[in-house]
C-alpha positions in Angstrom: -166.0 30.0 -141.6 -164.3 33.5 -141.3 -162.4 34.4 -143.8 -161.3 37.4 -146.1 -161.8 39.1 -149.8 -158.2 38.7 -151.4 -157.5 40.4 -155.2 -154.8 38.1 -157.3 -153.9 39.9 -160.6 -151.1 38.6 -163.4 -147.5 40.0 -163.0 -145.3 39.3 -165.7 -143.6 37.4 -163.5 -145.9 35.8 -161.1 -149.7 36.9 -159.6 -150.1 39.4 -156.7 -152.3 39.1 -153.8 -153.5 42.0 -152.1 -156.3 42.6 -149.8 -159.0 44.9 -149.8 -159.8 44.9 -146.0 -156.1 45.2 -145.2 -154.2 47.8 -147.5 -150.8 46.5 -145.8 -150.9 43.2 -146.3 -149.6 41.8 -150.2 -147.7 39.0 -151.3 -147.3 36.2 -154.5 -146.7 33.8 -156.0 -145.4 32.0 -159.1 -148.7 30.3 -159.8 -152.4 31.2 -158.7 -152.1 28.3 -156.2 -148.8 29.2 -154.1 -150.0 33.1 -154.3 -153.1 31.2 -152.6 -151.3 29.8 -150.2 -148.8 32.4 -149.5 -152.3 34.7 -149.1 -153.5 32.2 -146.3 -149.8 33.1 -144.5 -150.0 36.5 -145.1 -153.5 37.0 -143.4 -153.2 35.0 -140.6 -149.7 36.4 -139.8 -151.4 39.4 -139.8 -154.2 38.8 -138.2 -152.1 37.4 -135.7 -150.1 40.3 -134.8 -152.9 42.9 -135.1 -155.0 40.5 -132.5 -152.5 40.5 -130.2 -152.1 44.8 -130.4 -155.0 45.2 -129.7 -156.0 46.8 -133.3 -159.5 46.6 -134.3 -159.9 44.0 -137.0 -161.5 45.1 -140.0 -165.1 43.0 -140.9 -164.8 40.8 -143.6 -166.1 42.3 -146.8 -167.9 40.3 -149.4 -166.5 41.3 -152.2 -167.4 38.8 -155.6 -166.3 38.8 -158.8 -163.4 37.9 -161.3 -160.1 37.0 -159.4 -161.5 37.5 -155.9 -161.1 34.6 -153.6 -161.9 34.2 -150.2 -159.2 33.8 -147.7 -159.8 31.5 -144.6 -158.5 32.5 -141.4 -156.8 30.0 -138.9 -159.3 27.9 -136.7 -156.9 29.2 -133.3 -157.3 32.9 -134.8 -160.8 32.9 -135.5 -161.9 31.1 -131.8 -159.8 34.5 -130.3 -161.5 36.7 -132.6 -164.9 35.1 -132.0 -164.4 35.1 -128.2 -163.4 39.0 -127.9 -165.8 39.4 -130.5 -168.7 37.6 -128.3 -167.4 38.8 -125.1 -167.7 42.6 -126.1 -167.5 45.3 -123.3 -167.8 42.5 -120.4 -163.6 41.7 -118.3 -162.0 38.7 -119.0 -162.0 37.9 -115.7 -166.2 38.1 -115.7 -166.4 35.1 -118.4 -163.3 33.0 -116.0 -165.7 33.4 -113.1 -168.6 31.9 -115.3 -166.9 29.5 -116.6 -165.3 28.5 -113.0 -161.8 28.5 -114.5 -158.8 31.1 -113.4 -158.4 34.2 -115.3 -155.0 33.1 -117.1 -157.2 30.1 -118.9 -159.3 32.3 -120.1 -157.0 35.2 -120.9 -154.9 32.1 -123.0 -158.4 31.2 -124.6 -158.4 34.5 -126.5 -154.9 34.4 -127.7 -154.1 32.8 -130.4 -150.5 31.7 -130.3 -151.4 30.2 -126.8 -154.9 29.3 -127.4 -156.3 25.2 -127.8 -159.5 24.9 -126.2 -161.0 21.5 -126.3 -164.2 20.9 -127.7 -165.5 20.5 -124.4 -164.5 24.1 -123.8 -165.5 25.8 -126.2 -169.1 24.0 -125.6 -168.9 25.6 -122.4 -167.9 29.1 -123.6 -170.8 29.0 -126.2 -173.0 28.4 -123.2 -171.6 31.3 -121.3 -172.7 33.4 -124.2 -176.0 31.8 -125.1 -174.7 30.5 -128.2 -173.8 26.9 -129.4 -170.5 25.4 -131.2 -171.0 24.4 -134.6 -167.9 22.1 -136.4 -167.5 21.0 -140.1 -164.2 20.0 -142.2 -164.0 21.6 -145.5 
């Protein structure tokens, strides 16, 4: 699961989240479990945005100790980020021809407001790239 180092420290009037691997991205919350979740929003909004720019996402730092917790990432941002990721220097429209599907599919496939492969995809992606699909609920 990809996800990210996030810092929460007491406020007098709440906890703060801030991230170590993105110094722009901050937010709260009244109790350590809404700054949690208001962290998760934070991130993938982020995340989100910066994907789609074409900005060069930061890799997720391991970072342990007091107050640290690790932030998950969407499942639709991480499949974009491992698919650009796995796909390196080779065109989108290389993988499409591989996968015998029209450059658009695949161009959706790697963004993540558009993107819903099927299992059955993304089976065939991993194939592509010599790889397999691994799935687990947390």
């Amino acid at each position: 699961m990809l996800s990210y180092a996030a810092r929460i420290k007491k406020e007098t009037d709440g906890y703060l989240v801030t991230f170590p691997d993105f110094e722009n991205v901050m937010t709260y919350g009244l109790t350590t479990e809404e700054a949690l979740l208001n962290a998760e929003e934070a991130l993938n909004g982020c995340l989100e945005s910066d994907f789609e720019r074409n900005f060069k996402l930061p890799e997720p730092s391991r970072i342990v100790g007091k107050n640290v917790y690790q932030v998950p990432v969407a499942p639709h941002i991480a499949v974009a980020i491992m698919l650009r990721t796995l796909r390196a220097d080779r065109s989108q429209m290389e993988i499409a021809r591989q996968l015998n599907i029209a450059y658009q599919v695949y161009q959706r496939l790697e963004n993540p407001r558009k993107a819903n492969p099927t299992v059955k995809t993304l089976e065939k992606i991993a194939k592509v790239f010599g790889r397999r699909v691994e799935l687990g609920f947390v």
